[in-house]
N, C-alpha and C positions, 0 to 999 in steps of 0.2 A: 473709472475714467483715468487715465493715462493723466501722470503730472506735466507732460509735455504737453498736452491738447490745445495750452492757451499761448506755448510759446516756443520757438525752436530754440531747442538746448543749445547748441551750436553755437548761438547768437548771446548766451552769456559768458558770464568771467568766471572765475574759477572759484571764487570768492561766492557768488550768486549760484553757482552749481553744488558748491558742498552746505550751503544755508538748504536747497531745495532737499538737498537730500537726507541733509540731521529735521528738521521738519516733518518729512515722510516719515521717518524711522521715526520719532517720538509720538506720532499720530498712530501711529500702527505696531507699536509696544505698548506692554504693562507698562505702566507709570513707575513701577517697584523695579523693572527692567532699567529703563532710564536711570531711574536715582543709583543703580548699584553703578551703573556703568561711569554716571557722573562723579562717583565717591571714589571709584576704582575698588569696592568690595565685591572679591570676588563669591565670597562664600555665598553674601546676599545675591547675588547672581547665581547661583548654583541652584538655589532652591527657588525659584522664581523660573527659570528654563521649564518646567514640567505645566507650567500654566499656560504656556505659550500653545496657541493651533499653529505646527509646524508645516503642516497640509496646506492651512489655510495662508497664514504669512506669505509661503513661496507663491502661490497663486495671485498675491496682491502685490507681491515685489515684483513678478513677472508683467503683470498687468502695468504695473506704474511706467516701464519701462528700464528701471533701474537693475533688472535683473540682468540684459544682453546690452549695455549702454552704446555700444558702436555699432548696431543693428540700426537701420534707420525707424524712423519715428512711424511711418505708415505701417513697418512690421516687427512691431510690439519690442523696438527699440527707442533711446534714446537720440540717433543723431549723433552721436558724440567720437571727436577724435581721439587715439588712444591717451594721450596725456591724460586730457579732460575724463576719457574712462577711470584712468588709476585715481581720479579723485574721489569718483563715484568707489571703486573697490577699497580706499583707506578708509570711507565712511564706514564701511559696511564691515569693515574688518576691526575699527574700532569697536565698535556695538556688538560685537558677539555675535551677529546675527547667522540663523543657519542660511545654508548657502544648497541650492539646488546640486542633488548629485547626479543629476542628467546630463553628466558629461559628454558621451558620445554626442544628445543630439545636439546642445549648446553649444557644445563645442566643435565637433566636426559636421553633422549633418544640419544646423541652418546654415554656417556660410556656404556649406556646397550648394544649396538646396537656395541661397541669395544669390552665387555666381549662375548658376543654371539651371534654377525651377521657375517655370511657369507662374504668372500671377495666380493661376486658381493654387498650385499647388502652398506659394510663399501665404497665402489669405488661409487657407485652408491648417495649416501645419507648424506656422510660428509661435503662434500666439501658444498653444496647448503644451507644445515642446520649455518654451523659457517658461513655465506656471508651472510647471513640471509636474504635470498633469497626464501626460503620454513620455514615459520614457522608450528612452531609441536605441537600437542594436548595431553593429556593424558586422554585417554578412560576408565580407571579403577569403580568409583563409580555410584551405581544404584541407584534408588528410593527406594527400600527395602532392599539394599547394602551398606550402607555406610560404618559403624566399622566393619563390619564382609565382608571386599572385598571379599573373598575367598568363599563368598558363593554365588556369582555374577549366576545371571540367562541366563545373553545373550548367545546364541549358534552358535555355528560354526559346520556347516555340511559338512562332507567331500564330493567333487565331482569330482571325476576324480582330476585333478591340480590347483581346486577351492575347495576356501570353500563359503561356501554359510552361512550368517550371519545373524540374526534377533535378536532384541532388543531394551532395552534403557540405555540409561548413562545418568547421568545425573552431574552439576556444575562441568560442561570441558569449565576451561579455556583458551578463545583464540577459539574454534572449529568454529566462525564464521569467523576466519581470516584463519585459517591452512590451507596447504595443506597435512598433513600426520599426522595421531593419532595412538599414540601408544594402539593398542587394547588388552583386555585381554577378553576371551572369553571361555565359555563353550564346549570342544570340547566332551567329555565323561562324561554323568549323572551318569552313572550305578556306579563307582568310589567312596572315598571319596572325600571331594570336595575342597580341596588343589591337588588333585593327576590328576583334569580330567580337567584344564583347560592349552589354548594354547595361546603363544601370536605372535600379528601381527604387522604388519605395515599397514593402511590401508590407500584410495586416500578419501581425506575430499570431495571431489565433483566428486566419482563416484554416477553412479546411485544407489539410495535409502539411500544415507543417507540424513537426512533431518535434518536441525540445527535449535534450536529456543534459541535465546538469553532472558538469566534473566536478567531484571532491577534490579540495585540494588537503594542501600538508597541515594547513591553520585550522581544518574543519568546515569553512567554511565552501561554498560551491558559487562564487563569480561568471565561471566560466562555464559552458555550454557546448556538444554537438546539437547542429540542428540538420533536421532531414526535410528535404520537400517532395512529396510524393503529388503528381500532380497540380500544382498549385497556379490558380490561376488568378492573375496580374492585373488589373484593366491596363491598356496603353497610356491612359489620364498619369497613369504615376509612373510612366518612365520620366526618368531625370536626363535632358539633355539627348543629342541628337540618337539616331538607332545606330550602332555599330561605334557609335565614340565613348563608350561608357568608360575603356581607358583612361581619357582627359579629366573625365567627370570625377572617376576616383584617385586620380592625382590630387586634387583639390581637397579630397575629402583627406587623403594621407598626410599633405603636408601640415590639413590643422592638425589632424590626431598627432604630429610629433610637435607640435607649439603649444599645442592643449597638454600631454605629456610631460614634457619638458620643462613646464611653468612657464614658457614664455609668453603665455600670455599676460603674465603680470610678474612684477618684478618685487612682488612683498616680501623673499628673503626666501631662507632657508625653512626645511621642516622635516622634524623627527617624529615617526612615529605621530603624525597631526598634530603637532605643538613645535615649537622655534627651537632654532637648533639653541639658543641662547640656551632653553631649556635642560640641555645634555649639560655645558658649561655650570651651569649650578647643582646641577646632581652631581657634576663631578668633583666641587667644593666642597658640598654639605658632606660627602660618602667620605671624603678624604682622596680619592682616587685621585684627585688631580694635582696630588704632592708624585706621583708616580711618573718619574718624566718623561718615561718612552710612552704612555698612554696622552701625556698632555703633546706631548711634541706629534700625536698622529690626530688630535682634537685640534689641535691649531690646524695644523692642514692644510684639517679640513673644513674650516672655517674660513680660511685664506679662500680653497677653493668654489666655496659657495659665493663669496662675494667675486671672483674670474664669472661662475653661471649669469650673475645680477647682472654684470657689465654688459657680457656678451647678449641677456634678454632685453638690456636697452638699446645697444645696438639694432636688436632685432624691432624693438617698437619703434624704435625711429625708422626704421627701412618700409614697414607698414604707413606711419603717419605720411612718408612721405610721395604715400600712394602706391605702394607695391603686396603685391599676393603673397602670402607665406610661401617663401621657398624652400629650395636645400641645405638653409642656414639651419632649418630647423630641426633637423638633422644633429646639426654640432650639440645645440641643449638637452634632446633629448638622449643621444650616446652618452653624454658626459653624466648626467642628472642622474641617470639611470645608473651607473658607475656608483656617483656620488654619493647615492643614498643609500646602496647596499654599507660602501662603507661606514655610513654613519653609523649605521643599525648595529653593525657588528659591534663599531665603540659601546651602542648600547648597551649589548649583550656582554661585551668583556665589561664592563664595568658593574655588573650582576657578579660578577667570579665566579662562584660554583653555581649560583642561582639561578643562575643561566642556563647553566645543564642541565640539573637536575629539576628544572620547574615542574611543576607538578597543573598550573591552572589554576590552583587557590589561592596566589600568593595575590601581594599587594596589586593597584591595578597599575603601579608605573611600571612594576616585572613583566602584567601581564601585557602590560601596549609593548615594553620593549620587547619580550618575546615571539609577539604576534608578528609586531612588527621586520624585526629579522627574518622570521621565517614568509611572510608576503611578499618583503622585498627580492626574493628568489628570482619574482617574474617579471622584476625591473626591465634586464636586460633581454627579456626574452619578448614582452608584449608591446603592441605596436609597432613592431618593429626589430628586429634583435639586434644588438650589438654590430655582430658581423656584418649585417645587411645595412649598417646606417654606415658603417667603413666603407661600405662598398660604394653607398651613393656621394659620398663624401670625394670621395680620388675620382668619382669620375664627373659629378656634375660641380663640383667646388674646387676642388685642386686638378681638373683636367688632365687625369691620368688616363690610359688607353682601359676600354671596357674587357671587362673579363671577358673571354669569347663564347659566344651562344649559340653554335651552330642552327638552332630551332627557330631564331629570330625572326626569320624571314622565310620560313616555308608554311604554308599552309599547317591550321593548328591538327587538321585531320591526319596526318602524313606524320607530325613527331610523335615518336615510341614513346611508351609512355608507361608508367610499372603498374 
């Protein structure tokens, strides 16, 4: 049962919101968990993590509500304004606690899916998503689609209370683990081709979709083509009206760059999944940060991290104060993206030769900073790339004249296409 059920969060203080939630958290930890956290030992906390049901916790964090805290209360949120969120997230960031990597659908596929899904779908799809119990994919970019989404080839054919799907997507992250990808799909060519596409919700392991994972440069395989051969749809899981699937995945894009970005939470900086504070002490202990052209690019970029913080409270106050994620988000997600390449790299130059020449075996702070430089590669290139957030930048935030598209407005059947 929901620690909300007896009382709308909403309606307490801030004070009475971070009691309800050190309370949860000490009920649903090891007691050895608590005490290390209360001591601040971290080692005791280190060996105490492997006792933990990680499966299980995210599933009860989800449930309580705590886990999507500005999701309303009837779908498997808290209610809560963003302020009152960051209080709920200092909790939970205090206590170590693991934190649901179901990004996509936490993060961008429920608010789309709260802005314009159907009560069956919102009853259907919340709950399982923030339990992180069903993770979610995003199906938007093709092989010949990348910056220009909207001129996306894959089809969707209406059949009686199916549609029937055929195409490819391609570097969807997660599509080898998901169970549900947010689809965007060609439902009308004849159209221009912002105006004829629809979007879905589709099952990752119905018949004919077919997933093949990309290796990347770390080893590891994030990212995915996916093919649909066939595939068919019920109409129940289109999301929002037929032919505006456009609007529908505007919404879903603007979170993917607030969720990117960090801005949805303004807890600071991060290296490699630990604080950037963390770089500044390695760079003590090593000695490197007697080296003053390496401290004077550490400062920075530490300057610069707290410009992201400003600019993501900016942003939570434009939310509190009842507004959609816009094009702002845009600004944190180009910059962020930026920003953490360059950390990485501090990291790696502070390695010296170890850096280069790593080999895998070394210590794990070589091996997060190594991993880490080399994943941040896809900083500037994923959700989004670099060039493509300048673009929306000058024309919907600094109201500069659009690049010209002559395709914009002809029917999507008519433009050439490679």
């Amino acid at each position: 049962m929901s620690v909300t059920s007896d009382a709308r969060t909403s309606e307490l203080t801030d004070d009475e919101i971070r009691t309800q939630v050190r309370e949860w958290l000490v009920a649903h930890l090891p007691k050895e968990w608590v005490a290390a956290i209360e001591a601040g030992d971290h080692a005791a906390l280190a060996k105490v993590r492997s006792s933990l049901d990680t499966e299980q916790f995210l599933a009860d964090l989800g449930e309580s509500g705590w886990g999507a805290p500005t999701w309303p209360v009837e779908y498997a949120g808290a209610g809560l304004a963003p302020p009152q969120a960051r209080i709920v997230n200092d909790e939970l960031n205090r206590f170590q606690v693991p934190r649901s990597w179901n990004i996509i659908g936490i993060g961008m596929g429920g608010p789309t899916i709260l802005q314009w899904g159907t009560e069956e779908q919102k009853a259907k799809y919340l709950l399982p998503m923030v339990q992180n119990k069903e993770i979610w994919c995003q199906l938007f970019s093709e092989p010949g689609f990348g910056s220009d989404a909207a001129g996306l080839a894959t089809r969707a054919v209406r059949d009686g209370d199916e549609w029937v799907v055929n195409g490819q997507k391609v570097w969807t992250t997660f599509a080898h683990v998901a169970k549900w990808g947010l689809l965007l799909a060609r439902s009308n060519p004849d159209v221009p081709k912002h105006k004829g596409l629809s979007y879905f919700i589709v099952d990752m392991k119905a018949p004919g979709v077919e997933v093949r994972p990309l290796r990347q440069m770390t080893g590891d395989a994030e990212f995915n083509e996916v093919f649909f051969n066939d595939v068919r749809i019920p109409d129940a899981d289109r999301v929002g009206p037929e032919g505006e699937g456009w609007r529908v995945a505007t919404t879903t894009l603007m979170n993917e760059r607030v969720a990117l970005s960090g801005a949805g939470s303004t807890g600071g900086q991060n290296v490699g999944g630990g604080p950037a504070d963390e770089l500044v002490r390695r760079a003590r202990e090593s000695g490197a940060w007697e080296d003053l052209v390496l401290r004077d690019r550490l400062v920075g970029q530490l300057i610069e991290a707290r410009l992201i913080k400003v600019t993501n409270l900016r942003s939570a106050a434009a939310r509190r104060a009842g507004r959609q994620p816009g094009p702002e988000g845009s600004v944190t997600k180009l910059v962020q993206a930026e920003h953490n390449q360059r950390l990485q790299e501090l990291a790696v130059d502070m390695l010296s030769a170890g850096g280069t020449a790593w080999t895998g075996g070394d210590s794990a702070a070589e091996a997060q900073a190594v991993r880490g430089f080399l994943r941040s590669r896809a900083n500037t290139i994923e959700g989004g790339t670099s060039e493509v957030m300048r673009n929306i930048l000058g024309d919907r935030v600094l109201g500069l004249p659009r690049e010209p598209d002559p395709s914009r407005e002809l029917p999507w059947s008519e433009v050439p296409r490679n």
